[in-house]
C-alpha positions as CSV (number, residue, x, y, z in Angstrom):
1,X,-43.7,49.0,55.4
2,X,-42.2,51.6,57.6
3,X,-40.3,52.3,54.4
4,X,-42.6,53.2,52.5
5,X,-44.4,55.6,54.8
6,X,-40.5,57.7,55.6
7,X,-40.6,57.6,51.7
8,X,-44.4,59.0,51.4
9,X,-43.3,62.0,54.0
10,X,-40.3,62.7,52.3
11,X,-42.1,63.6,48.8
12,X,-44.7,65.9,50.9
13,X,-41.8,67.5,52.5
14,X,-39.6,68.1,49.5
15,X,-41.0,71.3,46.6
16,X,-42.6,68.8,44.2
17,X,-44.7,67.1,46.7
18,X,-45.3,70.4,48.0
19,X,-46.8,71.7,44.7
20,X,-48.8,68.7,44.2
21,X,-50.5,68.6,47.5
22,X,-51.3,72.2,46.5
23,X,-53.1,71.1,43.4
24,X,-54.5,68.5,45.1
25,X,-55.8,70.8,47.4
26,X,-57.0,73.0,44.7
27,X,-58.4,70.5,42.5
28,X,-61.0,69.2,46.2
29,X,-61.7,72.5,46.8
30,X,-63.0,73.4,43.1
31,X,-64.8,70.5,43.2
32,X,-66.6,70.6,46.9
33,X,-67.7,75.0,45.3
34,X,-69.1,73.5,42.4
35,X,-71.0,70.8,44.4
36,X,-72.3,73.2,46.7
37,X,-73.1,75.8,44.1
38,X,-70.5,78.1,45.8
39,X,-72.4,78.7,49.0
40,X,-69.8,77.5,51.0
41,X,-66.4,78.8,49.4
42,X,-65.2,80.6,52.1
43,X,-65.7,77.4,54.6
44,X,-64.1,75.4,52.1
45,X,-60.9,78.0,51.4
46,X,-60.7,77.6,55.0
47,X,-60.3,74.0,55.0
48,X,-58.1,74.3,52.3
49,X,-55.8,76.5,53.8
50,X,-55.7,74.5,57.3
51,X,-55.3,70.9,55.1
52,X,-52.3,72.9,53.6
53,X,-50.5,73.9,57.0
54,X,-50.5,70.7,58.0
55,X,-49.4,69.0,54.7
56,X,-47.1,71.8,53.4
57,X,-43.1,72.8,54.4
């Protein structure tokens, strides 16, 4: 099992994991602005952006 998690952080930590946790990302966010009618876009960019530090390179 401990395998497969050192596997798992090795995709987020290599470009192509890094470009899919930023669609990912992308892809929540657009989602939670539409659910909210866009009242809360600059809360959720926030989110976004602080989800992506601690995912990203």
């Amino acid at each position: 099992m401990a395998d497969f998690g050192d596997m798992a952080k090795n995709a987020l930590n290599s470009e192509q994991g890094e470009n899919m946790s930023d669609q990912a990302l992308d892809k929540a966010g657009d989602a939670a602005g539409d659910a909210t009618g866009g009242r809360f876009d600059e809360q959720i960019d926030k989110g976004k952006d602080a989800a992506d530090e601690r995912l990203g390179q």
